[in-house]
N, C-alpha and C positions, 0 to 999 in steps of 0.2 A: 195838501194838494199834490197830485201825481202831474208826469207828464205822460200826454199818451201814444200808443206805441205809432200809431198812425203818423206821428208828428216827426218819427225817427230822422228816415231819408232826411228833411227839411230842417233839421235842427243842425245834421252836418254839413249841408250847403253852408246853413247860421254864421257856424263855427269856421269853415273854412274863407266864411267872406270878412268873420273877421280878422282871422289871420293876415289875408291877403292885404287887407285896407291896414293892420298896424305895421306890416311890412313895406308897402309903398309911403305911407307915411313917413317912418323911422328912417330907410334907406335911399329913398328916392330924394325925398325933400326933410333930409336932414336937420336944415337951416332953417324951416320955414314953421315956427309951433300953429300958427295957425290953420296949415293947409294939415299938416299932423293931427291934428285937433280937430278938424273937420271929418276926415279920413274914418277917424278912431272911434266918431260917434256916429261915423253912418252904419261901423261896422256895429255896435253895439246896440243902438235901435234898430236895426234891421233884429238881432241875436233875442230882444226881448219880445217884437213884435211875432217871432216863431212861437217862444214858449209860452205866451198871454194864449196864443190862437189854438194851439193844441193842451192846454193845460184840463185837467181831468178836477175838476174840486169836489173834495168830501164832502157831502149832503146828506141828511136825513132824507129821505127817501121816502116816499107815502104809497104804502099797500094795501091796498083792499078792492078784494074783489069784485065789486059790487059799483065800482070806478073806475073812470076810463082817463089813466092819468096822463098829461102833456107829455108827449117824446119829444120837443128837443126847446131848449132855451130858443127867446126870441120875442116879437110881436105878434100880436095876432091882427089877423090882416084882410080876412074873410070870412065869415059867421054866414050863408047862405044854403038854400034847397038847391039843388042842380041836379041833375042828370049824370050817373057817374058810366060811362061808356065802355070801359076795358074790360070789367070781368062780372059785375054785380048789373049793368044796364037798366037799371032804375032808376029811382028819385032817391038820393040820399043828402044829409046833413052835410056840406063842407065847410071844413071850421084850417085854416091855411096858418103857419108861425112861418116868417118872417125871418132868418137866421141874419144879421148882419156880420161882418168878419169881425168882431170886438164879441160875439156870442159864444159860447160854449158848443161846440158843433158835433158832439154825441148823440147820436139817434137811439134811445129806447124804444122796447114794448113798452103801448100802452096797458095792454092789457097781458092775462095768461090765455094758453089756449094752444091748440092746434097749427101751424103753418099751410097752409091752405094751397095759396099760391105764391109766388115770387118769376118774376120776370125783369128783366133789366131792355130800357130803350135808346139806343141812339139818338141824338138828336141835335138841335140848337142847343146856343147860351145866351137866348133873350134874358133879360133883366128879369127878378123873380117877379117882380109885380105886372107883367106882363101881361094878357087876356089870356094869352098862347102859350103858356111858360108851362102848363101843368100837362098839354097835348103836345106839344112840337119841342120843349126842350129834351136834354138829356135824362134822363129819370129812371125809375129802380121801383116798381112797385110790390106791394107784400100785404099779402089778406092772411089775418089770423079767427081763427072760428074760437068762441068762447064758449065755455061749458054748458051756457043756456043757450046753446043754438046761436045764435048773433054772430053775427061777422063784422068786422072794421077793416077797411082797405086803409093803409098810409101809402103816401108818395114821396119818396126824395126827389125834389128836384133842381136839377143845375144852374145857375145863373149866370150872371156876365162873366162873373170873376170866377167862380165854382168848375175847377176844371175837372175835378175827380169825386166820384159816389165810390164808399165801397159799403156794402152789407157785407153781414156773415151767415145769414138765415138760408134756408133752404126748405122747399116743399116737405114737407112731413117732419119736420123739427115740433119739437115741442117748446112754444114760448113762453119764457115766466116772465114777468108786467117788471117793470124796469129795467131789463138785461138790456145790453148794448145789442141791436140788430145792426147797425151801420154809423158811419159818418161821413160827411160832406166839407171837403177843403173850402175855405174860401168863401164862405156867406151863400146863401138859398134859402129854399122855405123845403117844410114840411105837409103836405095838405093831408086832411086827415078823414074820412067820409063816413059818417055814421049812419045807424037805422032813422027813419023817420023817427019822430015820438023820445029819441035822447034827449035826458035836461040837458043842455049847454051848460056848463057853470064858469066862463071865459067870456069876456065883451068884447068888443071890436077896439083894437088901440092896447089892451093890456100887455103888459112884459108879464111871462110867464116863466119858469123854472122848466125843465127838464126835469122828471122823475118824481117832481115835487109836488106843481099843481095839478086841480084837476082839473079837466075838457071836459067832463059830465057824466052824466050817472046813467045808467041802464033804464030804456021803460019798462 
């Protein structure tokens, strides 16, 4: 298991809040093992709770072209037709993961292909499961065009706690199906908008992998 570089900044906050708490501990309240003792473990679960959240784990990874595989750890949490309005204005498949902050918060291609579009939106930090959280929160959208013509829009989007999106993709990149396109601090979902006529192969309620499973196959 790696740690990822995203988690830097915050792992030296970690370290420095431990310091701080074994320092008021030891000096302040010299006399006192329990208030030391309290001090030492907040500094110390706070130090794990960084490295669990940003931790990067080795995975077999599942490739094939011909699949459209989950980007990012998490629940699935909407399986529906909708209306996708920003750049496609059709009827497409929304299939939405769920990122809670105990999830793995690395954003993959689902698929390989073209980078099409990328746009980033200001916005709210309603709750991900919100009506309004996929239109009105903070969010990062990115359409990649696959070899057979098809297009998939993905959306990072910000939630309560979710204060920072970053991608690294850009318009005219070329995306390979697994690579890291972004990550999200902090728990959100990922929606993801397919052609009409995609197998789903994800239920509503399942925990899915990042990189691993699939979201469905090509019609």
């Amino acid at each position: 298991m790696k740690f990822h570089k995203e988690g830097i900044p915050s792992l030296i906050v970690a370290i420095a809040v431990l310091a701080i708490m074994y320092f008021i501990g030891n000096f302040v309240f010299p006399q006192s093992p329990i208030i030391k003792g309290l001090l030492n473990a907040v500094g110390v679960i706070f130090l794990i709770v960084i490295v669990q959240f940003f931790r990067n784990p080795n995975r077999k990874r599942t490739f094939n072209d011909n699949l459209i595989i989950c980007p990012a750890d998490g629940k699935v949490v909407v399986i529906e037709e909708t209306i996708e309005t920003e750049y496609f204005k059709d009827k497409r498949i929304q299939v939405s993961i769920f990122m809670s902050p105990v999830n793995v918060h690395i954003n993959r291609f689902p698929i390989s292909g073209i980078v099409k579009y990328v746009k980033y939106h200001a916005g709210l930090y309603l709750v991900a499961w919100h009506p309004k959280s996929s239109t009105d929160n903070e969010r990062t959208t990115v359409v990649v065009e696959h070899k057979n013509g098809q297009a998939i829009l993905f959306r990072q989007v910000a939630g309560a706690l979710a204060r920072r999106i970053v991608w690294y993709c850009k318009e005219g990149d070329v995306a390979q199906q697994n690579d890291e396109f972004g990550f999200i601090k902090f728990g959100s979902r990922v929606d993801v908008y397919l052609p009409l006529g995609t197998t789903i192969n994800v239920t509503m309620n399942q925990v899915v992998k990042g990189g691993v499973d699939v979201l469905g196959k090509w019609a």
